[in-house]
VOGU-3710 file (C-alpha; in Angstrom, 3 decimals, decimal comma):
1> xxxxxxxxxx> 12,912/60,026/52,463  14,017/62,151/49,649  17,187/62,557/50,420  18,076/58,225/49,867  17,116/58,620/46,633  20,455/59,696/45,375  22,114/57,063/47,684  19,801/54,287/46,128  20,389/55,455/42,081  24,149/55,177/42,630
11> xxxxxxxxxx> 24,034/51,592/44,510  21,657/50,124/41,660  24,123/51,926/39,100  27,609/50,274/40,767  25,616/46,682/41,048  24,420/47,420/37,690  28,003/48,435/36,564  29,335/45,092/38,348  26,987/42,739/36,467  28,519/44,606/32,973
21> xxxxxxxxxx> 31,835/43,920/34,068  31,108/40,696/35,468  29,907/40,069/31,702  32,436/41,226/30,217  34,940/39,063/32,146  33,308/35,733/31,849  32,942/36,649/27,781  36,764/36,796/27,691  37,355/33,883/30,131  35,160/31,974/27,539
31> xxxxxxxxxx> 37,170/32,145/24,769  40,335/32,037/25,881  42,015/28,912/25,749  39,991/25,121/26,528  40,270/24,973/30,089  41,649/21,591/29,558  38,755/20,580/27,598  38,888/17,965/24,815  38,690/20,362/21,429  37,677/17,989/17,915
41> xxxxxxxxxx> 40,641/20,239/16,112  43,234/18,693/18,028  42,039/15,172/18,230  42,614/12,842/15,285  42,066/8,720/13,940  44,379/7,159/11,289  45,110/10,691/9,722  40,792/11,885/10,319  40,232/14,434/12,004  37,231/14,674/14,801
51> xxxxxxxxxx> 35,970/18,046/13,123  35,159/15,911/9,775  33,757/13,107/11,792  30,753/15,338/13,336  29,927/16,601/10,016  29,287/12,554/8,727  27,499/12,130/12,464  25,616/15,264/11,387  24,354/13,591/7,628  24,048/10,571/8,632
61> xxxxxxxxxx> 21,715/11,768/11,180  22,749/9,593/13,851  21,101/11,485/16,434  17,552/10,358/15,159  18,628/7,149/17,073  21,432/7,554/19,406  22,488/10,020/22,543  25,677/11,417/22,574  26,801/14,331/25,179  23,231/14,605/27,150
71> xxxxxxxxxx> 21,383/15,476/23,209  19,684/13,033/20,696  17,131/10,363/20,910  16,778/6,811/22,940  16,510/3,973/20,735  20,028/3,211/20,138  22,462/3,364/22,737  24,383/6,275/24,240  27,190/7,005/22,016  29,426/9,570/24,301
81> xxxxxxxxxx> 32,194/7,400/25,351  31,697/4,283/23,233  35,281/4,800/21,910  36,761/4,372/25,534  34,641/1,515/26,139  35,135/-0,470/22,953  38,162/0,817/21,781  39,305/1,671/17,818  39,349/-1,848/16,777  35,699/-2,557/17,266
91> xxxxxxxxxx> 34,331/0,576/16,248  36,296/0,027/13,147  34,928/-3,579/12,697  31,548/-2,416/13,726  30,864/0,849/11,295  31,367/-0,615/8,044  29,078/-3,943/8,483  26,495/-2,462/11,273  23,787/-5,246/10,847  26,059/-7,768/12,909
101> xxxxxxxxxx> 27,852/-7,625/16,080  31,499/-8,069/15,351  32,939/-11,257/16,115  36,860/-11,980/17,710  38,283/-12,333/14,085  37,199/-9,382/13,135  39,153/-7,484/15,778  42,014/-9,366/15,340  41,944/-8,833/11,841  41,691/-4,989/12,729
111> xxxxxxxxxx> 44,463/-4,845/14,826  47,177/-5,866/12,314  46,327/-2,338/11,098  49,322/-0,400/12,474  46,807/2,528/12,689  44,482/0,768/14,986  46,973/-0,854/16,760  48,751/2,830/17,553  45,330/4,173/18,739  44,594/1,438/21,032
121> xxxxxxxxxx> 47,977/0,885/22,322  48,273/-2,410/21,217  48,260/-4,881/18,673  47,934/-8,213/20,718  44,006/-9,317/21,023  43,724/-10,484/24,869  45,532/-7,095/25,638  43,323/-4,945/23,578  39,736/-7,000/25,505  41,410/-6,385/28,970
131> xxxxxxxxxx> 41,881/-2,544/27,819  38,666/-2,390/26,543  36,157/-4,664/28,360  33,250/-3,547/26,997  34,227/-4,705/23,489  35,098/-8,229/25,145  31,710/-8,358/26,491  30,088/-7,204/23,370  32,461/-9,819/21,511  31,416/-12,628/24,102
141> xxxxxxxxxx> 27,647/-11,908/24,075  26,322/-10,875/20,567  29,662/-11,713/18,191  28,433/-12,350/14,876  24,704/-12,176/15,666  22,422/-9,411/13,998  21,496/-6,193/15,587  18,907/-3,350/15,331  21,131/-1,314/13,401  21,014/-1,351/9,554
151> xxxxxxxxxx> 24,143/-1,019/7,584  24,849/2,328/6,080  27,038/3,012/2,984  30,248/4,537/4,799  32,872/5,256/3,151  36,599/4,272/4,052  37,525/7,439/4,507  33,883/7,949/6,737  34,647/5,115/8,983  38,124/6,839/10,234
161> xxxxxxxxxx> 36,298/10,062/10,505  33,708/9,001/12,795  35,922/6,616/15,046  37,865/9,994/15,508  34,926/11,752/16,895  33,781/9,343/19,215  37,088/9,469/20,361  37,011/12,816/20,821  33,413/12,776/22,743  35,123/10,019/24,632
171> xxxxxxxxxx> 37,755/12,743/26,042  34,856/15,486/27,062  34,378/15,978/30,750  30,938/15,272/30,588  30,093/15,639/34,501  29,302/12,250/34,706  27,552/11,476/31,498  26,223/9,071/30,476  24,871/7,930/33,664  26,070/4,085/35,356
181> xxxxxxxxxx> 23,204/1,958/35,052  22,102/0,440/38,686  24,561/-2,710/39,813  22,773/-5,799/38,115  20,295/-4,378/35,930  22,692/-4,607/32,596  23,673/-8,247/34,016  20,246/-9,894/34,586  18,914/-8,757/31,159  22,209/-9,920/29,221
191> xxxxxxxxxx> 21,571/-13,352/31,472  17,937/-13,371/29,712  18,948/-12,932/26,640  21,665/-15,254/26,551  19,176/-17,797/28,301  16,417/-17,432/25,160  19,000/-17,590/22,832  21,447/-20,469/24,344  18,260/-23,130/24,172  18,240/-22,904/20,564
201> xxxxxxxxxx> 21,138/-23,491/20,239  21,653/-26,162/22,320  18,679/-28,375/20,488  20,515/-27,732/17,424  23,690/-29,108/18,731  22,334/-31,852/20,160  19,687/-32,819/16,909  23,169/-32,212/14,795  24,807/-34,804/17,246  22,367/-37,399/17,083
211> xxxxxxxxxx> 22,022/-37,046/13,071  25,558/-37,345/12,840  25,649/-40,749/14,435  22,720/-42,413/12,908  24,153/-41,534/9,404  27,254/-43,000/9,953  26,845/-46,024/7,256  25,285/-43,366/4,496  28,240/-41,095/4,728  30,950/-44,148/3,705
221> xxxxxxxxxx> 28,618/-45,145/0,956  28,654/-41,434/-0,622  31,542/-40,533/0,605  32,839/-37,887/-2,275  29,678/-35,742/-1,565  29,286/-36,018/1,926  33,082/-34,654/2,072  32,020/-31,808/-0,383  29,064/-30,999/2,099  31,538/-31,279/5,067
231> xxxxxxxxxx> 33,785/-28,959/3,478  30,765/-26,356/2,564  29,470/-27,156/6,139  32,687/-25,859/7,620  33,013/-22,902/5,175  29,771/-21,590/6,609  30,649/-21,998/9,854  33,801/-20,046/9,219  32,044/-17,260/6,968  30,056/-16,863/10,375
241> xxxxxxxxxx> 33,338/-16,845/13,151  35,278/-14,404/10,699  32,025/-11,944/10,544  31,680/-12,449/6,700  28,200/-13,224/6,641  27,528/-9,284/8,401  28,581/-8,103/4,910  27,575/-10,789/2,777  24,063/-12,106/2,935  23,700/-15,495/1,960
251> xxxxxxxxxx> 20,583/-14,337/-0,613  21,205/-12,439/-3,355  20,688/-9,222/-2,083  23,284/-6,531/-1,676  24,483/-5,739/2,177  27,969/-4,267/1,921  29,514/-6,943/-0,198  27,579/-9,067/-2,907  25,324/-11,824/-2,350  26,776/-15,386/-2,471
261> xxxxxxxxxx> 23,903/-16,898/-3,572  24,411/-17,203/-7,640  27,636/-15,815/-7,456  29,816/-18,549/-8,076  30,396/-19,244/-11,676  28,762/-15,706/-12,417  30,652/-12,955/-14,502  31,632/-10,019/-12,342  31,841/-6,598/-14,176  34,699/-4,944/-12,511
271> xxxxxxxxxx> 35,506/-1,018/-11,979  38,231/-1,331/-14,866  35,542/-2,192/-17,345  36,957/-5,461/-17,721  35,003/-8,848/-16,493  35,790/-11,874/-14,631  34,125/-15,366/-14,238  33,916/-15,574/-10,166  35,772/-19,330/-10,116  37,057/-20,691/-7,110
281> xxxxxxxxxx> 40,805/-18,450/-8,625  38,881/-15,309/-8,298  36,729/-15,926/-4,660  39,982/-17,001/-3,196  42,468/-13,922/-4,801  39,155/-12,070/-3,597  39,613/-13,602/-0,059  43,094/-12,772/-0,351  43,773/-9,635/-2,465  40,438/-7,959/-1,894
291> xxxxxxxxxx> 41,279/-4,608/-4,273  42,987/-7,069/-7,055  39,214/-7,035/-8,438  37,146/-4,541/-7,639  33,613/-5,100/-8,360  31,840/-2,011/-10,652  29,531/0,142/-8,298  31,625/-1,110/-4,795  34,265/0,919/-3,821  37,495/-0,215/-2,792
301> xxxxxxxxxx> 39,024/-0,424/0,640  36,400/-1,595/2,405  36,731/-5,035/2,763  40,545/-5,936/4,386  42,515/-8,970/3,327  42,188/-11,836/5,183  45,557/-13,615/4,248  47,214/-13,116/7,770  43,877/-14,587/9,937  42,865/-17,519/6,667
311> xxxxxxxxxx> 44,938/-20,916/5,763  44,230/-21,770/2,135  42,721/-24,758/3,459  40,094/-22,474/5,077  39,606/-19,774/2,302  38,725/-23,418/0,025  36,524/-24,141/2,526  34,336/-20,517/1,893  34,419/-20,878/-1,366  32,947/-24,518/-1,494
321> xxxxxxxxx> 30,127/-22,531/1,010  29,653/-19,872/-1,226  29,790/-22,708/-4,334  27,106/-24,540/-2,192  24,613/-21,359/-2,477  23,785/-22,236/-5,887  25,932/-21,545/-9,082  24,928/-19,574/-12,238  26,896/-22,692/-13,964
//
C-alpha cells in the first residue's frame, strides 16, 4: 500500500504538469492572430472606423435598450447583424432622424453618396432592396411612420462611426446569433399591424374621396385659394414620402431640424452671426443648399441636399406646406 504512493505523487504531478502546459498553450493560441475572426481595427464606414463606433454605442448607452452579440437588454431589437440585413443606406437614413421609419426617398437620396453606394455595392435602389431585404420590408411596412425610438443628437461624424460597427458585429461568427424567429410568427404580427393600421387609412381615403366630389362647385368659385391649399396639400404629402417630417415636426418644437410651424417669414440667426428672413428664397436654397445657411446652435452636415431627388415645382410645393403652418408675418 505504501509503496503506490510514490507511483500516485508522480501521476498527479505529470497530469498536473499537463494542465500547466495545456494553459500555457491555449494562452498563446489566444493571442495570436484572429482565427479569421472579424477584428473592429480592420473594419471601417466612409473613412470611421468600428473601434470609434463602440465607444459612441458605449455613451450613448444603447445597450439599455437593444441586444447586440448575446449582451444587452430586450426592448429594442437585436442589433448584431442589422447592418447585413438593412444595409449602409438605411442605417444611415435611420440614425440621424430615429423617431420615423425611413421612407424609399430617403434611401435613394442616401445612395447618391458615393460612400454608401461603395459599402453596399451599389448605387441603384431596386438593387440595393433585393441585397438587403430586410430594409425593403422595413421600407414597405413602417416607411415614414413613427417608432419607439427617440431621436438622439448624433453627430455626422457619429452616424459613420456607428454604421461601421454594426458592420463590423455584422461580420462576427456569432454561432448562430441572433436566433431565426419560428416560420410565421414575424409574418402574422406584421399582417396585424398592417391590418389596424390599413383601416384608417382607408376611411380617410375614402371620406377625402367623397369630400372631393361634393365640393366640386366651391372649388371653381374660390379657385385662387383652393389652388394655394392644393399646392400646401401636396407639399405635406411630399414632406411625408421624402421622410422630412421625421426631422421636422410640424409644431414648433425642435426634433433634428426646426419646427415649421412659425417659421416662415421668421428671422433665422445663423452660425455666421448674420440673420436671414426664412422667405420662400431661403426654405427653397435651404431645400437645396442645406449648409448655404446654417442655423446658430444646428450643426452642419446633417441634413443632405435634396436637389437630385426634388423638381422646383415640388420644393414650391414644401414651402407653401411649411407657409401653410402659420407665418410669423
Amino acid at each position: 500500500m505504501c509503496n503506490d504512493e510514490p507511483r500516485k505523487r508522480r501521476t498527479a504531478l505529470a497530469v498536473l504538469g499537463f494542465m500547466v502546459l495545456l494553459f500555457a498553450l491555449l494562452s498563446v493560441f489566444s493571442f495570436t492572430g484572429s482565427r479569421e475572426q472579424a477584428l473592429p481595427q480592420q473594419v471601417s464606414f466612409d473613412g470611421h472606423s468600428a473601434v470609434d463606433g463602440r465607444r459612441v454605442f458605449q455613451a450613448y448607452n444603447c445597450m439599455g435598450c437593444h441586444t447586440i452579440v448575446g449582451n444587452g437588454a430586450y426592448f429594442g431589437p437585436d442589433l448584431t447583424d442589422l447592418y447585413r440585413r438593412t444595409g449602409p443606406a438605411w442605417l444611415a437614413a435611420f440614425l440621424p432622424s430615429a423617431n420615423a421609419w425611413p421612407t424609399a426617398a430617403a434611401i435613394r437620396l442616401q445612395l447618391r453618396n458615393p460612400a454608401v453606394a461603395e459599402a453596399a455595392g451599389t448605387d441603384d435602389f431596386d438593387a440595393y432592396l433585393e441585397r438587403y431585404p430586410a430594409a425593403h420590408e422595413r421600407i414597405e411596412r413602417r416607411g415614414g411612420k413613427s417608432t419607439h425610438m427617440p431621436t438622439l443628437p448624433f453627430t455626422r461624424d457619429e452616424i459613420g462611426q456607428l454604421v461601421a460597427f454594426l458592420r463590423y458585429t455584422s461580420e462576427l461568427h456569432t454561432e448562430g446569433w441572433p436566433p431565426v424567429p419560428m416560420p410565421g410568427v414575424r409574418e402574422a404580427a406584421a399582417a396585424a399591424r398592417d391590418a389596424g393600421a390599413g383601416a384608417g387609412v382607408g376611411t380617410t381615403a375614402i371620406a377625402h374621396g367623397a369630400s372631393a366630389s361634393g365640393s366640386t362647385a366651391a372649388a371653381v368659385a374660390t379657385a385662387p385659394s383652393a389652388a394655394t391649399a392644393d399646392l400646401a396639400a401636396q407639399g405635406g404629402q411630399l414632406a411625408s414620402e421624402l421622410g422630412c417630417l421625421a426631422c421636422h415636426s410640424k409644431g414648433t418644437e425642435r426634433v433634428v431640424g426646426p419646427g415649421w410651424a412659425g417659421l416662415y417669414g421668421s428671422q433665422r440667426a445663423l452660425a455666421d452671426g448674420s440673420s436671414v428672413s426664412a422667405d420662400d428664397a431661403y426654405l427653397v436654397d435651404s431645400i437645396v443648399h442645406p449648409d448655404a445657411h446654417v442655423a446658430r446652435d444646428y450643426p452642419p452636415g446633417v441634413m443632405p441636399s435634396y436637389e437630385a431627388i426634388t423638381t422646383a415645382e415640388q420644393r414650391d410645393a414644401i414651402v407653401a406646406y411649411i407657409r401653410s403652418l402659420g407665418s410669423s408675418k
